[in-house]
C-alpha positions in Angstrom: 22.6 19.4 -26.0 20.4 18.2 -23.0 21.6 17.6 -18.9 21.4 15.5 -16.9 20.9 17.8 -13.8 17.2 17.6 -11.9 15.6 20.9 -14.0 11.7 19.1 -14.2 9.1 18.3 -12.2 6.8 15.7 -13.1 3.1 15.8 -11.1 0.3 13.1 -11.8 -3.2 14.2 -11.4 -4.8 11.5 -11.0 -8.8 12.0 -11.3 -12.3 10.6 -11.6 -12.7 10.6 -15.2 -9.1 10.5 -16.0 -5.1 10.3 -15.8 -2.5 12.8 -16.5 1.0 13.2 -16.0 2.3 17.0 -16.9 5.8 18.0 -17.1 7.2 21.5 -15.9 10.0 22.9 -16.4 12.0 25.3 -13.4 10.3 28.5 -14.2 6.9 26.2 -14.0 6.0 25.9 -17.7 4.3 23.0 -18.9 7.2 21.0 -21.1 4.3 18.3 -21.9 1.6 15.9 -20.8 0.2 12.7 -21.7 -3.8 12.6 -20.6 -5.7 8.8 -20.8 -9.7 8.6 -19.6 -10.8 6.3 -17.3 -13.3 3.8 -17.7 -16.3 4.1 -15.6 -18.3 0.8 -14.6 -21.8 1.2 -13.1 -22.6 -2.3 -11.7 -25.6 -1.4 -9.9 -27.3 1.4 -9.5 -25.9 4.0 -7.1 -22.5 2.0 -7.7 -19.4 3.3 -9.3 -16.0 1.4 -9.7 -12.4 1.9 -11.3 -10.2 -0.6 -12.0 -6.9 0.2 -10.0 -5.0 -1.4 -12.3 -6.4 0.6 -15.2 -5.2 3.5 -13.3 -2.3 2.4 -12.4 -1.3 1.1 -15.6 -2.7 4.4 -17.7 -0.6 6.3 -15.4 2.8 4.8 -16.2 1.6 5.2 -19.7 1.1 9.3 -19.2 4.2 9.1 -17.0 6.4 7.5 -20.5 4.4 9.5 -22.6 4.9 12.9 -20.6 8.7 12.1 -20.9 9.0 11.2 -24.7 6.7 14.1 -25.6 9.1 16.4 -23.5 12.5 14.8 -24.7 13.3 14.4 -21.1 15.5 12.1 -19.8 13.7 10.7 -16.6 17.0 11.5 -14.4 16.7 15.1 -15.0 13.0 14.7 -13.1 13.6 16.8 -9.8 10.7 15.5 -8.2 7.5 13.7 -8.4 4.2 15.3 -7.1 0.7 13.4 -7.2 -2.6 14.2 -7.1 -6.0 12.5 -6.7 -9.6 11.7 -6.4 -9.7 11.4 -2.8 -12.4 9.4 -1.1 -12.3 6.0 -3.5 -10.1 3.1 -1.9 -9.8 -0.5 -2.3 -7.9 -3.7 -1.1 -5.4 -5.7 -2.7 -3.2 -8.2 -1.9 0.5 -7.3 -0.8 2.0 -10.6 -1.9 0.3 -10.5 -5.6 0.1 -7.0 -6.0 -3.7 -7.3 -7.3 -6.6 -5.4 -6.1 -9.3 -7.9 -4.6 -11.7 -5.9 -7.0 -12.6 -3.1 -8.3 -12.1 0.2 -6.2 -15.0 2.0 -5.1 -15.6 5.8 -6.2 -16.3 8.2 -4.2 -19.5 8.7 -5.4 -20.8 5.3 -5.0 -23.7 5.2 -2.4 -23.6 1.6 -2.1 -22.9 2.1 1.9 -26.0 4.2 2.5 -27.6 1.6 4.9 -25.1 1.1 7.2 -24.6 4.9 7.5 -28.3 4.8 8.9 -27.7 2.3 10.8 -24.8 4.0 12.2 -26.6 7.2 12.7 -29.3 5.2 14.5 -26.8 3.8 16.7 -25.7 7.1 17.9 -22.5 7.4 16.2 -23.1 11.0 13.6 -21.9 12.8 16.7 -18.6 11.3 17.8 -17.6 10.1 14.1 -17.8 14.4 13.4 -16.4 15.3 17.0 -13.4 13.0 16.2 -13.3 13.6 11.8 -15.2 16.2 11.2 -16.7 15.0 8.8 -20.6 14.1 8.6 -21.1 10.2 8.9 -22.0 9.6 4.9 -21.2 7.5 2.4 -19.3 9.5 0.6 -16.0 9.2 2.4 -14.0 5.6 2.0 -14.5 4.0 6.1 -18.1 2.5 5.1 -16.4 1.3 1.9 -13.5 -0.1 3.1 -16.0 -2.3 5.5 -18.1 -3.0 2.3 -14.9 -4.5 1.0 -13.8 -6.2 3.8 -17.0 -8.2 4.6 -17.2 -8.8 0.1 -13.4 -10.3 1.3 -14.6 -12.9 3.6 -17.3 -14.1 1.1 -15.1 -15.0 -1.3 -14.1 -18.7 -0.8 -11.7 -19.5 0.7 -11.9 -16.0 2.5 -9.0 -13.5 1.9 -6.5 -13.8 4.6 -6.6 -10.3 6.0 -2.6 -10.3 7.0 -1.6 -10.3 3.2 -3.9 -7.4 2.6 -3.5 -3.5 2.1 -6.2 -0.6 2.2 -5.9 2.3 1.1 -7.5 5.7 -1.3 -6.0 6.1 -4.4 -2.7 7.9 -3.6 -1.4 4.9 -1.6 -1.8 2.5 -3.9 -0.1 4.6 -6.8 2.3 5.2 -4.2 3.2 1.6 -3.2 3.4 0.9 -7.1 5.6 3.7 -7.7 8.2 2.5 -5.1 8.0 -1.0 -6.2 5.8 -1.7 -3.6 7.9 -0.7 -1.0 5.7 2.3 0.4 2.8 1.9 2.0 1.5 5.6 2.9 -1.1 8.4 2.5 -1.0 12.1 3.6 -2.7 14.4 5.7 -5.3 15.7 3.2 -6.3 12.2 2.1 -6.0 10.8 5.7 -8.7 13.3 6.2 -11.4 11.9 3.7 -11.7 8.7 5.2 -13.7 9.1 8.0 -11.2 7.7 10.2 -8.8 10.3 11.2 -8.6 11.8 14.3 -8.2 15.9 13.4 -6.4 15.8 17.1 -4.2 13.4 17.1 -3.3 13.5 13.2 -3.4 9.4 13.9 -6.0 6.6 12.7 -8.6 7.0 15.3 -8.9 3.8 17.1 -11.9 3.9 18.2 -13.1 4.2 14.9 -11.4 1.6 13.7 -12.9 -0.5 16.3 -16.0 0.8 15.4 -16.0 0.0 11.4 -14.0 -3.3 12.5 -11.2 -2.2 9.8 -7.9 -3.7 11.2 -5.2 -1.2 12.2 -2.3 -3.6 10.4 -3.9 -3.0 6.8 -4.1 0.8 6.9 -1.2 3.3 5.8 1.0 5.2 7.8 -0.1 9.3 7.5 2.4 11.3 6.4 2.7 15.3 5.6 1.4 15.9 2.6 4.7 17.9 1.6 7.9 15.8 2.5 10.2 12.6 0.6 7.4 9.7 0.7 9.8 7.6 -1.8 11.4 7.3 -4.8 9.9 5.6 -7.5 11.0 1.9 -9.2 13.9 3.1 -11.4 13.2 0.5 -13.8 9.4 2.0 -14.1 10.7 4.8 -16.3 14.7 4.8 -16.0 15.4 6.7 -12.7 15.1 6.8 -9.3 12.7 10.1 -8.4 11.6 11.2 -5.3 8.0 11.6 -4.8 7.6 14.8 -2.7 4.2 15.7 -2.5 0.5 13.8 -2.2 -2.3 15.8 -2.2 -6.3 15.5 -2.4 -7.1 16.9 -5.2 -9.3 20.0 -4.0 -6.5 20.7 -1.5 -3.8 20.5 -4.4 -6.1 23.6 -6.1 -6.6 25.3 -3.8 -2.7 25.3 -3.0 -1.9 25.8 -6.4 
């Protein structure tokens, strides 16, 4: 005979090649999982894309999956914790819910040229002073300004107050909460290339700098700590999402 009391947690790992949901149980046992791969598109080379909503929707999918796998009724989920590839972001449109296009990896070098032209600038120094990170293309601020200027091509150009940026945990985030959460967490936050380590806030400087608009980015959060609770009608219950993490920083905690 099964309860209803919270006795599960349910963490998404959301990841370059893949999506899986996995189901523990209170002495941390895996109950089940449900694993989908993720199509990779190559539309020039150097490039790499997702589709976000191939993610998103092969995510609900494991999430379902995980459940009826497990014979768990989703109200005796606990908590939700997610995981993901950190550096890739997109844009999508907060009125439609759609992506403007595809999200770009982390791996993509599309951005490579305006990182030299940065550099040549005189901007490696403060951009690792205020981030520390290296100026590169590898982290999502020189692809967030790729996708804003591929925005204001389209015709007629996006209008950029009924648009959202963010890595991949804030847009499974907003979707989770029925788009009612627009967030990230520290550890993401961090990947972007526009964080100040000091202040823990978006660096405005930087944002200046990239010409990203402060309105369309998400409000940072500690990666451990209530960011939600998910659409009940998504899979039958209301759940709390507790915990975003990169996914290098969710190894190494775990």
């Amino acid at each position: 005979m099964t309860t209803n009391k919270p006795q599960y947690v349910l963490s998404l790992d959301l990841g370059t090649t893949g999506n899986r949901a996995i189901l523990f149980d209170a002495e941390g046992n895996v109950v089940s999982q449900a694993y989908k791969e993720l199509t990779q598109y190559y539309p020039k080379p150097g490039w790499l894309e997702h589709d976000p909503r191939e993610i998103w929707e092969d995510t609900l999918w494991a999430m379902r999956t995980a459940l009826q796998k497990g014979q768990i009724s989703a109200t005796q989920i606990a908590a939700i914790g997610l995981t993901v590839q950190r550096e890739t972001c997109l844009l999508w449109d907060k009125t439609t819910g759609r992506p403007l296009r595809n999200a770009i990896v982390w791996q993509d070098r599309r951005t490579t040229p305006l990182c030299n032209q940065l550099a040549k600038q005189g901007h490696a120094s403060e951009i690792s002073e205020r981030t520390g990170l290296v100026l590169d293309p590898y982290f999502s601020a020189t692809k967030l300004v790729w996708l804003l200027e591929d925005a204001q091509k389209q015709d007629p150009p996006v209008e950029l107050e009924n648009i959202l940026a963010g890595t991949i945990d804030t847009w499974m985030l907003w979707n989770l909460t029925g788009r009612q959460v627009h967030a990230t967490d520290d550890s993401n936050a961090s990947r972007t290339m526009l964080l100040n380590l000091a202040s823990r806030e978006w660096d405005p400087k930087l944002l200046e700098l990239f010409a990203i608009p402060a309105q369309i980015m998400p409000q940072i959060k500690p990666s451990f700590g209530e960011f939600g609770k998910t659409d009940p009608d998504l899979v039958g219950a209301s759940i709390p999402i507790t915990t975003i993490l990169g996914d290098q920083q969710a190894a190494l905690f775990a």
